[in-house]
SERO-4910 file (N, C-alpha, C, O; in steps of 0.05 Angstrom, whole numbers):
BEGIN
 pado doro    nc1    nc2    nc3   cac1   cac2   cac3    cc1    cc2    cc3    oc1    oc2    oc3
  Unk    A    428    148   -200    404    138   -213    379    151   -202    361    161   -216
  Unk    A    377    149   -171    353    169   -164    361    191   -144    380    189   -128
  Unk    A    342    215   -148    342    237   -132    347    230   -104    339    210    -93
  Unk    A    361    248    -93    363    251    -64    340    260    -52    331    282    -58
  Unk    A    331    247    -37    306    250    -24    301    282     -6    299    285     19
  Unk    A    301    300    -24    288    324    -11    269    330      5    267    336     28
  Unk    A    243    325    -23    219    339    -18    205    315    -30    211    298    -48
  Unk    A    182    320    -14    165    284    -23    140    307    -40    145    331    -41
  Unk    A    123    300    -48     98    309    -66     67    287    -52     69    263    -45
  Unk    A     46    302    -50     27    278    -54     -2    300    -65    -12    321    -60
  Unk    A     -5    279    -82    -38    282    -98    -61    269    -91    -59    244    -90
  Unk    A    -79    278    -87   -103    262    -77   -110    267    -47   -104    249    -32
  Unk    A   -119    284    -37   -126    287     -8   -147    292      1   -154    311     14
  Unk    A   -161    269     -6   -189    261      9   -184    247     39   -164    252     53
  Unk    A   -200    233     46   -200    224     76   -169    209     82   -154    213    101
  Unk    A   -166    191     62   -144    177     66   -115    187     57    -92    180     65
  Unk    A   -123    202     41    -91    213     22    -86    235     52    -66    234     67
  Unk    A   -104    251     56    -94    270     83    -81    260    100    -61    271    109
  Unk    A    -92    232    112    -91    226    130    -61    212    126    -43    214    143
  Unk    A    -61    197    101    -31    198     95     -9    218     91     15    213     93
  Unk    A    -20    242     84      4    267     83      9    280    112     30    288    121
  Unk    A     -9    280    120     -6    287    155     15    265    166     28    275    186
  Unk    A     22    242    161     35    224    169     62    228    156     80    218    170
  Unk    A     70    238    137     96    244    126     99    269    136    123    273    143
  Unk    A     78    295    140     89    311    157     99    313    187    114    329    198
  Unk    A     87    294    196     92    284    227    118    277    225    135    289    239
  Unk    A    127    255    208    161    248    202    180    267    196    204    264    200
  Unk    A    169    289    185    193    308    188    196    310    156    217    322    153
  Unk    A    187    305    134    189    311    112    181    332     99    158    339    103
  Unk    A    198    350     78    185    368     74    170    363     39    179    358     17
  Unk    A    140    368     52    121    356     38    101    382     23     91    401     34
  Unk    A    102    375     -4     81    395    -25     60    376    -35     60    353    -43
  Unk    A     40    396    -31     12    377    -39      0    382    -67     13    397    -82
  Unk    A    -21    372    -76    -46    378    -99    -66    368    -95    -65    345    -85
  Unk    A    -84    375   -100   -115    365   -100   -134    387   -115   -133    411   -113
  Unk    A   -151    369   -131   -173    388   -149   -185    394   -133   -202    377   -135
  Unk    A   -192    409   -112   -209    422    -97   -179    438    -73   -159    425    -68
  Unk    A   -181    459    -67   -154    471    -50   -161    466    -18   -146    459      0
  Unk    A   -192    471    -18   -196    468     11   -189    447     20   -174    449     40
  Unk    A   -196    419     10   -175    398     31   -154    394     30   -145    372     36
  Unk    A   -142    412     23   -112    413     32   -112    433     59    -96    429     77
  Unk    A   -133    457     60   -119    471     78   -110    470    109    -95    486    122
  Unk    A   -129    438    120   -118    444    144    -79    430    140    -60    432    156
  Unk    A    -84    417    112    -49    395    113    -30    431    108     -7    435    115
  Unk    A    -48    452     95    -27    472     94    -23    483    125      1    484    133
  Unk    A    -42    491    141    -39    500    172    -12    490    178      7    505    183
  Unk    A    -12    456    177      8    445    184     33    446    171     52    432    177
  Unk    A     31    464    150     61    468    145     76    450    111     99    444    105
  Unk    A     47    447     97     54    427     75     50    451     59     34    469     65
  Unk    A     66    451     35     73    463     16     48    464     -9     30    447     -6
  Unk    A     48    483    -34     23    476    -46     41    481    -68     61    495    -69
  Unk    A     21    457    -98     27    470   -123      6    472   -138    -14    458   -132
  Unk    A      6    492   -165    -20    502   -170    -27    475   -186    -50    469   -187
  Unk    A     -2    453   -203     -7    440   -219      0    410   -219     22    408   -208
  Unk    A     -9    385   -227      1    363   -220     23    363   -242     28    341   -250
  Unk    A     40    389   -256     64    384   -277     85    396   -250    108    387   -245
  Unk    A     73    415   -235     86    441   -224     91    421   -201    115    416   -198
  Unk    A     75    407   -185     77    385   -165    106    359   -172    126    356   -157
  Unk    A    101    345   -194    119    333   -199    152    346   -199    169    336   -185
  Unk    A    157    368   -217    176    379   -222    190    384   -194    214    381   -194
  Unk    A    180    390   -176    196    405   -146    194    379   -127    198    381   -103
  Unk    A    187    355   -137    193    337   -114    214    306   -120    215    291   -140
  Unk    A    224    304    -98    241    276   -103    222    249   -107    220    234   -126
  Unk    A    212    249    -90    188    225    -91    160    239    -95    154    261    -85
  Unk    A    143    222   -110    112    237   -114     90    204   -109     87    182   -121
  Unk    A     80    220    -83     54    203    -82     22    198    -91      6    198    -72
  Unk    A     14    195   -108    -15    204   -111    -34    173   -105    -31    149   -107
  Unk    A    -61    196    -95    -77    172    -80   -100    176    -93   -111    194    -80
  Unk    A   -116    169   -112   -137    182   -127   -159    156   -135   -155    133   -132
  Unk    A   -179    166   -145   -204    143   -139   -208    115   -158   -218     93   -152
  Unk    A   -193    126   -187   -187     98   -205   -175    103   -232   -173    125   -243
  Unk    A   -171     85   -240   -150     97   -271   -152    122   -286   -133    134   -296
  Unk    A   -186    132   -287   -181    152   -303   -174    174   -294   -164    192   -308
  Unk    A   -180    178   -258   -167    208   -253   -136    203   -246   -124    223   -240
  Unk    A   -120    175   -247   -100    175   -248    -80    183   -266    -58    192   -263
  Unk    A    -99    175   -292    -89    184   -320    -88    211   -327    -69    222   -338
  Unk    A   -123    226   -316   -123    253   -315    -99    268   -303    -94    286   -319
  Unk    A    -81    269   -279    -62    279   -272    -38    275   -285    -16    288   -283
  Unk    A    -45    251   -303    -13    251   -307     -8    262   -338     15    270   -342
  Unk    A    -26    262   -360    -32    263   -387    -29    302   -382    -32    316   -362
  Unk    A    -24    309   -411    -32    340   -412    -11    358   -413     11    349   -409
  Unk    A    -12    385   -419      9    397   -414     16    408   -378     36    419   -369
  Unk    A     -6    401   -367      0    413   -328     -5    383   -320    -21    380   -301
  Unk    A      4    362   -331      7    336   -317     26    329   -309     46    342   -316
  Unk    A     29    306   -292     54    300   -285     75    286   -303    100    285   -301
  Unk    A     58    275   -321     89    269   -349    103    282   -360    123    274   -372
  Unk    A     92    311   -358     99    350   -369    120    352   -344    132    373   -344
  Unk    A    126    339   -328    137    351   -308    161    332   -289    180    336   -275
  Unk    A    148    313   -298    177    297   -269    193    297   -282    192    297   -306
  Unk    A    218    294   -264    245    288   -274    257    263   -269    249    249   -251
  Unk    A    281    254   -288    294    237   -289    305    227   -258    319    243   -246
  Unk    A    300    205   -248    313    201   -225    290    209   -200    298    216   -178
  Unk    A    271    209   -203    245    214   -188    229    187   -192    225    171   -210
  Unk    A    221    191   -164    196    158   -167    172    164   -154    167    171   -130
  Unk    A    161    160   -169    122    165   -174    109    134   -158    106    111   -168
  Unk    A    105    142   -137     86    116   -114     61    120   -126     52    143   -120
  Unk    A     49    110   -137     22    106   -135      5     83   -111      6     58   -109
  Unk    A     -8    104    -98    -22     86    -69    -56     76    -85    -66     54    -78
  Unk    A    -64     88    -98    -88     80   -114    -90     49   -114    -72     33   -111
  Unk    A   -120     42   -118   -123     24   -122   -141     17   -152   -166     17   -154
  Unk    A   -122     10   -174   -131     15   -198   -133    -11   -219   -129    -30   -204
  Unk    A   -137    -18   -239   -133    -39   -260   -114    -39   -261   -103    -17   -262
  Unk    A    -93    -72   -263    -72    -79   -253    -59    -61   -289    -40    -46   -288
  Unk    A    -71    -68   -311    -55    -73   -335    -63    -41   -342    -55    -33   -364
  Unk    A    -81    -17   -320    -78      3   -328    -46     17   -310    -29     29   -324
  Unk    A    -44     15   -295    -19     13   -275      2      3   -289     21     19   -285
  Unk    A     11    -19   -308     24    -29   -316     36     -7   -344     58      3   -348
  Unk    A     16     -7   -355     14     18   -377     37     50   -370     56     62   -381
  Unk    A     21     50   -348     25     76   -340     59     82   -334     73    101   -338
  Unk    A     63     55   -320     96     48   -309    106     53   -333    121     72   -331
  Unk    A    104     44   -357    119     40   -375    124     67   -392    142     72   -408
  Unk    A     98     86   -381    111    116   -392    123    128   -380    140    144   -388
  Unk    A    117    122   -349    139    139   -326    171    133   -343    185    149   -355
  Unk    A    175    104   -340    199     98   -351    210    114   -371    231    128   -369
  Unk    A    192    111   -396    194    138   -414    214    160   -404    236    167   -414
  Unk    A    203    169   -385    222    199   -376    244    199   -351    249    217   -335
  Unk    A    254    172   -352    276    171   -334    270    176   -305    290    179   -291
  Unk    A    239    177   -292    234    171   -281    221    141   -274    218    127   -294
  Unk    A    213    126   -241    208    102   -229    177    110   -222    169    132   -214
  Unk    A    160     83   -227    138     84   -220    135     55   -205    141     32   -213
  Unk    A    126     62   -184    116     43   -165     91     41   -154     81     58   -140
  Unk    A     76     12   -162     43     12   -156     46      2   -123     58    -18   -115
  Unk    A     33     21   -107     41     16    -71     13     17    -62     11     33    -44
  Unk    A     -7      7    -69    -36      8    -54    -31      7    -25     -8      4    -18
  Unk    A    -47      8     -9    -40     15     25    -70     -5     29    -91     -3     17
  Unk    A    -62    -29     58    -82    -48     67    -92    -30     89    -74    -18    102
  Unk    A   -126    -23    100   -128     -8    116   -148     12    121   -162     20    102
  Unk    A   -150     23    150   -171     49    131   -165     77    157   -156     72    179
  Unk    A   -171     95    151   -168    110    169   -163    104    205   -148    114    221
  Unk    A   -180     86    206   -178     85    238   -153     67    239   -137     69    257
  Unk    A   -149     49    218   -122     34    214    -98     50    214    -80     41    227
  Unk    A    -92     81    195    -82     95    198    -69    108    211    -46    115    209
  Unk    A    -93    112    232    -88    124    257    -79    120    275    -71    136    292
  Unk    A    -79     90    275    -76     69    300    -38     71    295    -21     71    313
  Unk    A    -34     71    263     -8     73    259      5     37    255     25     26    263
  Unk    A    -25     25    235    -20    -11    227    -28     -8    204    -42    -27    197
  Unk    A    -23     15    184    -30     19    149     -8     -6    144     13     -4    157
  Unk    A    -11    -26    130      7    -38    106      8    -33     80    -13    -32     67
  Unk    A     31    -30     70     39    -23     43     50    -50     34     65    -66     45
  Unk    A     33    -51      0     46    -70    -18     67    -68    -36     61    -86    -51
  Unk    A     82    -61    -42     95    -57    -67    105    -70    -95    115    -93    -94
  Unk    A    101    -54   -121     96    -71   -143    120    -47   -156    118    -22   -154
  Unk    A    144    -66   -170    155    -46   -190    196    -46   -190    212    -62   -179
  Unk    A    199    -34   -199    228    -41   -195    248    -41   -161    253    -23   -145
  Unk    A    253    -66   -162    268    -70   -125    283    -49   -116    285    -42    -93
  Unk    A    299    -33   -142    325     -9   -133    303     10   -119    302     16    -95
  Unk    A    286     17   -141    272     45   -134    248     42   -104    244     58    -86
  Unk    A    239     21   -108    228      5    -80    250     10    -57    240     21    -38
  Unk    A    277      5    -55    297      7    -27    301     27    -24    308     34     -2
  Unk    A    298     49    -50    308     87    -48    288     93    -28    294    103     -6
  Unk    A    256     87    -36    238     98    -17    231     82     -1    206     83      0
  Unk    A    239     63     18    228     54     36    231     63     68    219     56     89
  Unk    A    241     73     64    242    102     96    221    113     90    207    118    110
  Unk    A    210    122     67    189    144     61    166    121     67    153    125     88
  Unk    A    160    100     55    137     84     57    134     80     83    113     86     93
  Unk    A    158     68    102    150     58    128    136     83    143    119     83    161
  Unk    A    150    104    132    128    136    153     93    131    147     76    140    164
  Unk    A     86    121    127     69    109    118     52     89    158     35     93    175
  Unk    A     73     69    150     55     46    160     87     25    162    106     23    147
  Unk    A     81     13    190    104     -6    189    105    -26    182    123    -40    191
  Unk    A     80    -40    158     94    -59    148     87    -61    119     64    -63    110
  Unk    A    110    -60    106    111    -49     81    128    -82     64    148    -92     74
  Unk    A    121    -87     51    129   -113     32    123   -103      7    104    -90     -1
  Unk    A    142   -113     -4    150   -109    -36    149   -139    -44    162   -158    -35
  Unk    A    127   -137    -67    110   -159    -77    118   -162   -101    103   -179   -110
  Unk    A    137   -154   -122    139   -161   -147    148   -136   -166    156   -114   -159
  Unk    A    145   -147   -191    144   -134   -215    117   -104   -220     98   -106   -204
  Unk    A    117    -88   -233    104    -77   -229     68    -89   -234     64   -107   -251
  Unk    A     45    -78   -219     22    -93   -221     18   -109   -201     -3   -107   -188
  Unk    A     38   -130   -195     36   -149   -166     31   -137   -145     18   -155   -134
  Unk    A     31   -118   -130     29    -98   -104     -9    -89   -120    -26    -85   -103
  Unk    A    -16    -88   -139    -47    -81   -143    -59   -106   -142    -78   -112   -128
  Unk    A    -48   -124   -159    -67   -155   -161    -64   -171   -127    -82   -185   -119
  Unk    A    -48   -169   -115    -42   -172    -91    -65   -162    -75    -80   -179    -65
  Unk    A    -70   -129    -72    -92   -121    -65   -106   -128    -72   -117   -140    -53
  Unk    A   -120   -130    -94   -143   -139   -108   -146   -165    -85   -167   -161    -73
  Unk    A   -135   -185    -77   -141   -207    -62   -147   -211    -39   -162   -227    -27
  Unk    A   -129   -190    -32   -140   -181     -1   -170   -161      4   -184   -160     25
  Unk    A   -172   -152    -13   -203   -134    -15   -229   -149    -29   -251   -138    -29
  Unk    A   -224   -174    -40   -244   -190    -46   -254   -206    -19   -277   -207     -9
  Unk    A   -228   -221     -8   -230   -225     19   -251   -207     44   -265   -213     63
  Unk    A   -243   -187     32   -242   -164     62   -284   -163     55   -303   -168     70
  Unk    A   -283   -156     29   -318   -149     24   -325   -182     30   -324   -188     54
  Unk    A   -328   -191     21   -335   -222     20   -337   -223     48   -361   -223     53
  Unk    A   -324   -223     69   -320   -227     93   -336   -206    116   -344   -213    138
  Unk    A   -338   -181    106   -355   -164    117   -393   -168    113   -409   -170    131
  Unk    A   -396   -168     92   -420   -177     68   -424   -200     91   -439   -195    111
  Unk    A   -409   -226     89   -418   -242    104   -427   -237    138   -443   -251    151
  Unk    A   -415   -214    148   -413   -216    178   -440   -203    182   -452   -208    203
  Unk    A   -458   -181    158   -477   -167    155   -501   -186    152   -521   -185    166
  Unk    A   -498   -201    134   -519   -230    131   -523   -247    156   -546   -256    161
  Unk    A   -504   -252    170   -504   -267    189   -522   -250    215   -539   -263    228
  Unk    A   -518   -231    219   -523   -213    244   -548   -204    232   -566   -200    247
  Unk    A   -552   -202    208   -588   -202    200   -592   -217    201   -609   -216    219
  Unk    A   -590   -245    196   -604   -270    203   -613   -278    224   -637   -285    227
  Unk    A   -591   -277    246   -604   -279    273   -618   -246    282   -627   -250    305
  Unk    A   -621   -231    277   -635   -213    281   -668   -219    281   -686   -213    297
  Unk    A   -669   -229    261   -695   -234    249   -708   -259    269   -732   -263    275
  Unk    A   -684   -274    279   -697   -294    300   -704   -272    321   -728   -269    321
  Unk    A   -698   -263    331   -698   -247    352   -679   -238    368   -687   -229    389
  Unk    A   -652   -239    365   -635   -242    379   -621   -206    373   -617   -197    350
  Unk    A   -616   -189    404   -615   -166    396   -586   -160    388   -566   -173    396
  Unk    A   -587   -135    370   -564   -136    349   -544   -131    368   -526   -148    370
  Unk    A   -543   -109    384   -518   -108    396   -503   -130    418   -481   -129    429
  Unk    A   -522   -146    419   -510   -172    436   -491   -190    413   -470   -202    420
  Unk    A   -504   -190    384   -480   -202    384   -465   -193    361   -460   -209    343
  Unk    A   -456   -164    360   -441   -153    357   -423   -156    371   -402   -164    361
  Unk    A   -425   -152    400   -413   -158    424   -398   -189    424   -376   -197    430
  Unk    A   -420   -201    415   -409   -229    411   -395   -234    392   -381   -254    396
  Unk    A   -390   -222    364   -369   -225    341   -340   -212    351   -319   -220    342
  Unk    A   -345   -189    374   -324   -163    375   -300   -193    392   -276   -191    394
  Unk    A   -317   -216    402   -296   -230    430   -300   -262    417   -303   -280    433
  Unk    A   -300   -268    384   -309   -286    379   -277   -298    363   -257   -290    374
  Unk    A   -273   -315    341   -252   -322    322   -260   -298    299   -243   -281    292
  Unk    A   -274   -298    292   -278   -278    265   -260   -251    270   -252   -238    251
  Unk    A   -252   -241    307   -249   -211    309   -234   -212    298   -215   -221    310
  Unk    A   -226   -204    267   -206   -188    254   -195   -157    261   -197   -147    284
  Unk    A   -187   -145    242   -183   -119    248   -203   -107    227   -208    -83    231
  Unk    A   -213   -115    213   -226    -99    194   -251   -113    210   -267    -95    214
  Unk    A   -257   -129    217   -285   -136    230   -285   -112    267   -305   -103    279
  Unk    A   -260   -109    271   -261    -95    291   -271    -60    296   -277    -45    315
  Unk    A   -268    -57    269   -278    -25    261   -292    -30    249   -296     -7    239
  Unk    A   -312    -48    236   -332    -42    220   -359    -58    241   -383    -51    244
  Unk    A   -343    -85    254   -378    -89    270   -390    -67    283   -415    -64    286
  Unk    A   -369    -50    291   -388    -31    310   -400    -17    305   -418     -8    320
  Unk    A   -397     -9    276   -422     10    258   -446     -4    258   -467      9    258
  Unk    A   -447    -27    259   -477    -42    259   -498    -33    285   -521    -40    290
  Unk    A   -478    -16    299   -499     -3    337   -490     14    329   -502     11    308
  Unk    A   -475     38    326   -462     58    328   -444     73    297   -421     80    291
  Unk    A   -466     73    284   -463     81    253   -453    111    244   -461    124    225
  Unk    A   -432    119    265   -414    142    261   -396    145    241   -392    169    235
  Unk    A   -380    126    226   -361    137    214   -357    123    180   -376    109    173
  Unk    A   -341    126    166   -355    116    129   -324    111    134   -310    127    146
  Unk    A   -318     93    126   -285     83    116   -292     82     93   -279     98     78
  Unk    A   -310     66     82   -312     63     51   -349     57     45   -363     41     58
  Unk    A   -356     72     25   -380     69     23   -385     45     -3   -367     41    -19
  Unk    A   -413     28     -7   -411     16    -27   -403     17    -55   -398     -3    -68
  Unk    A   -402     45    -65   -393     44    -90   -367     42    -91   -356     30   -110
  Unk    A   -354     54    -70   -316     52    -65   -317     25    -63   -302     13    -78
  Unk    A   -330     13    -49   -320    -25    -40   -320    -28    -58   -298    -26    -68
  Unk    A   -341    -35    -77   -354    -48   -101   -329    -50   -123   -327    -70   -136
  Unk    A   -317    -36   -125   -303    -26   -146   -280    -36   -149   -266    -36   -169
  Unk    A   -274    -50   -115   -251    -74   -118   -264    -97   -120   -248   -115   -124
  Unk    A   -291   -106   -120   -300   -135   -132   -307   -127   -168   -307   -147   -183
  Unk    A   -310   -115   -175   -304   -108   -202   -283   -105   -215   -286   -111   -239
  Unk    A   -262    -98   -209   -239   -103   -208   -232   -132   -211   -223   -140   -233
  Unk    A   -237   -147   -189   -230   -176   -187   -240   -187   -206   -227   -205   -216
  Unk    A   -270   -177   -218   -296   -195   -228   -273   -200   -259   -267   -220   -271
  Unk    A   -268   -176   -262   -256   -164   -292   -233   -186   -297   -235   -202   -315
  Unk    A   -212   -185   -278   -184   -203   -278   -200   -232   -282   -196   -245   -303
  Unk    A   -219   -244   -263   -221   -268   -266   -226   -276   -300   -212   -291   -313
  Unk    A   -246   -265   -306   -255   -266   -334   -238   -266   -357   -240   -280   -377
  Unk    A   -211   -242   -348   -193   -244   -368   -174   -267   -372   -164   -275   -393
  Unk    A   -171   -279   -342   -161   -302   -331   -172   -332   -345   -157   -351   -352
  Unk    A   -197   -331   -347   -219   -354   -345   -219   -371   -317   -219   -396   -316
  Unk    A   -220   -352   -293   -213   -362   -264   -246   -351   -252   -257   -329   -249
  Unk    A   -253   -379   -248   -284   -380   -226   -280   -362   -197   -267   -368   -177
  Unk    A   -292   -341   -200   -288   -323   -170   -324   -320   -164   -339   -302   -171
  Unk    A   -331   -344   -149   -359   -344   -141   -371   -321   -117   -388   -303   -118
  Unk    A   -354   -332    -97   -357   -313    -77   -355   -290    -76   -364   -275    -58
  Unk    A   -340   -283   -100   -339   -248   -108   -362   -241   -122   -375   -221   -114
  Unk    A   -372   -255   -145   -397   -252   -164   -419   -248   -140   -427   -225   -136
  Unk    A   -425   -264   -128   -452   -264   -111   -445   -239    -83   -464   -226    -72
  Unk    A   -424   -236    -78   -420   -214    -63   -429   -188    -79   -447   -173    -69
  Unk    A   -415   -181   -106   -427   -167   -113   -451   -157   -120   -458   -133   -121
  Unk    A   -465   -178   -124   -499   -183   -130   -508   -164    -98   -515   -140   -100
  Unk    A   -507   -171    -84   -510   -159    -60   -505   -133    -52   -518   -118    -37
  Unk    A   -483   -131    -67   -477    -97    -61   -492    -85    -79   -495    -61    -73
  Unk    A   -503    -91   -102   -520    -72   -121   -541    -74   -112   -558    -58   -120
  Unk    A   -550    -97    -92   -579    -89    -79   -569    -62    -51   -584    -43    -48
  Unk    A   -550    -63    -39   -540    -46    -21   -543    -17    -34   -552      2    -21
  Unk    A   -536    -15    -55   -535      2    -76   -556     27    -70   -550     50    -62
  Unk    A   -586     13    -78   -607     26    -73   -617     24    -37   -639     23    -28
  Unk    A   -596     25    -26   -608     25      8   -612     62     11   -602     79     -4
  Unk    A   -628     67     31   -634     92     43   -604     99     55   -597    123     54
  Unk    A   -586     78     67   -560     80     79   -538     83     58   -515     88     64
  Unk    A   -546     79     33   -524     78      8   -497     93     23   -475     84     27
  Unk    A   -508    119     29   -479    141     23   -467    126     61   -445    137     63
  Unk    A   -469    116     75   -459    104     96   -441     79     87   -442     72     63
  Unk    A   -426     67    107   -406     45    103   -413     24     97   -429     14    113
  Unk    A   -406      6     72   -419     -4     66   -429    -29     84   -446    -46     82
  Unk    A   -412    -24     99   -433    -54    117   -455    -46    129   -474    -62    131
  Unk    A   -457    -20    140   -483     -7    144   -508    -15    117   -531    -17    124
  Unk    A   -504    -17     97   -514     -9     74   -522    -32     67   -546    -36     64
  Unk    A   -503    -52     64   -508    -85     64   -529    -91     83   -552    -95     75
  Unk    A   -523    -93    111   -544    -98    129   -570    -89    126   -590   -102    133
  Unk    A   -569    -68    117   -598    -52    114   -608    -64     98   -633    -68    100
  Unk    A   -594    -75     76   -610    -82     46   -622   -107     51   -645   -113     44
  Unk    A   -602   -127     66   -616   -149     84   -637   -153    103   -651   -172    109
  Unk    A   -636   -131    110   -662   -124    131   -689   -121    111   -710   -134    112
  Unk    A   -681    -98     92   -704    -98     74   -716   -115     62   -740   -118     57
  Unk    A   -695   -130     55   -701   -153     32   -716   -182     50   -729   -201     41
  Unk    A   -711   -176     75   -713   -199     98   -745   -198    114   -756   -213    129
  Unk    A   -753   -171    102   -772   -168    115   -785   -150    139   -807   -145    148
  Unk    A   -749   -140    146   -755   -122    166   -755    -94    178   -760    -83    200
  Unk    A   -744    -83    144   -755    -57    152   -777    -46    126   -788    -24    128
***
């Protein structure tokens, strides 16, 4: 029913898709890449990953194919066309999608993979680079259980903890809940630490004080420190935003009250226009609070 796991495939290698193909090359897989731009692939080529000119030419030469790309329509873009990946996979191949996209565009999409005797699996990844790195990525999985147990050696090279969440779509709406959470919860930690700012209380004290408090999460643990030390972008506001829009969309279709997401987002479109925009968005949030607060 499915391919023998040869050669894995991955599409999309921006910060996080690299950082995920570097991690299947570390495991010992022999791994072929794509990306609309060649240069970020080349340091994953240094290391020994394979290239194809096309996402039809990509699908065709691999057992498993991963793509990690920014939201439905460049997902669609790769796969539609005559050099897409529907032009090209084969029967008995399963297409991971790690994206984080509209649950019923994902759903769609499964149902053409199917089409060609190939498996599509929606696998969003909980996390962010420094999470990556650390080697604590979680994977969700949404889609058929057989083709889910073929690749689960390949997912755990991923991240070791990998759960299979359902039918296809459940592994994205799943996400979707944990990333409403995650902004909502950051958003808040940025409001708070401007608030007492404005009393007077200096920022890195209680940064310091959130880093050794109940709140220290793991996502509070890499992002308070950007609030002193504003080095690195996991995700900037328009990337966040796009999973409370996401959410905003399902509730509505639902008729399900998601307050805390509405007014979160209200917030990020004032973040929107910060001087810090292209920084993380909690950087960006904070600032917009500062502005709006009076103090810069």
């Amino acid at each position: 029913m499915f391919n023998q796991i040869e050669r894995v495939g991955f599409a999309g290698l921006g910060a996080m898709g690299a950082g995920i193909a570097q991690r299947l090359l570390d495991a010992g897989y022999d791994l072929v890449g794509w990306n609309r731009t060649r240069e970020k692939g080349e340091p994953l080529l240094d290391a020994g990953m394979g290239w194809a000119e096309t996402p039809r030419e990509l699908a065709a030469s691999v057992d498993v194919l991963f793509t990690m790309l920014t939201n439905a329509a460049a997902v669609e873009a790769i796969a539609d066309g005559p050099d897409g990946v529907l032009a090209g996979v084969r029967p008995g191949t399963v297409w991971a999608d790690i994206s984080t996209i509209a649950p019923d565009a994902s759903v769609a999409l499964a149902e053409r993979v199917r089409g060609t005797g190939a498996s599509f699996l929606d696998c969003p990844v909980s996390g962010s680079p420094a999470t990556l790195a650390a080697g604590e990525m979680s994977v969700m999985v949404g889609g058929d259980r057989a083709a889910f147990e073929h690749v689960a050696d390949v997912l755990h090279a991923i991240g070791p903890k990998v759960t299979y969440i359902g039918p296809n779509g459940h592994a994205i709406l799943t996400k979707m809940a944990i990333n409403l959470a995650l902004v909502v919860s950051v958003t808040a930690l940025a409001e708070g630490v401007a608030l007492v700012e404005k009393a007077g209380v200096e920022r890195s004290a209680v940064v310091e004080a959130v880093l050794e408090s109940v709140i220290a999460s793991p996502v509070v643990g890499y992002r308070a420190p950007l609030l002193v030390d504003d080095t690195d972008v996991f995700a900037d506001v328009e990337l966040q935003q796009k999973d409370l829009v996401l959410a905003q969309d399902l509730a509505r279709g639902l008729g399900m009250p998601v307050p805390t997401c509405a007014a979160t987002s209200e917030m990020l479109n004032a973040a929107r226009s910060s001087e810090r925009a292209d920084r993380d968005f909690v950087v960006s949030v904070h600032q917009a609070y500062r502005r709006i607060g009076g103090m810069e």
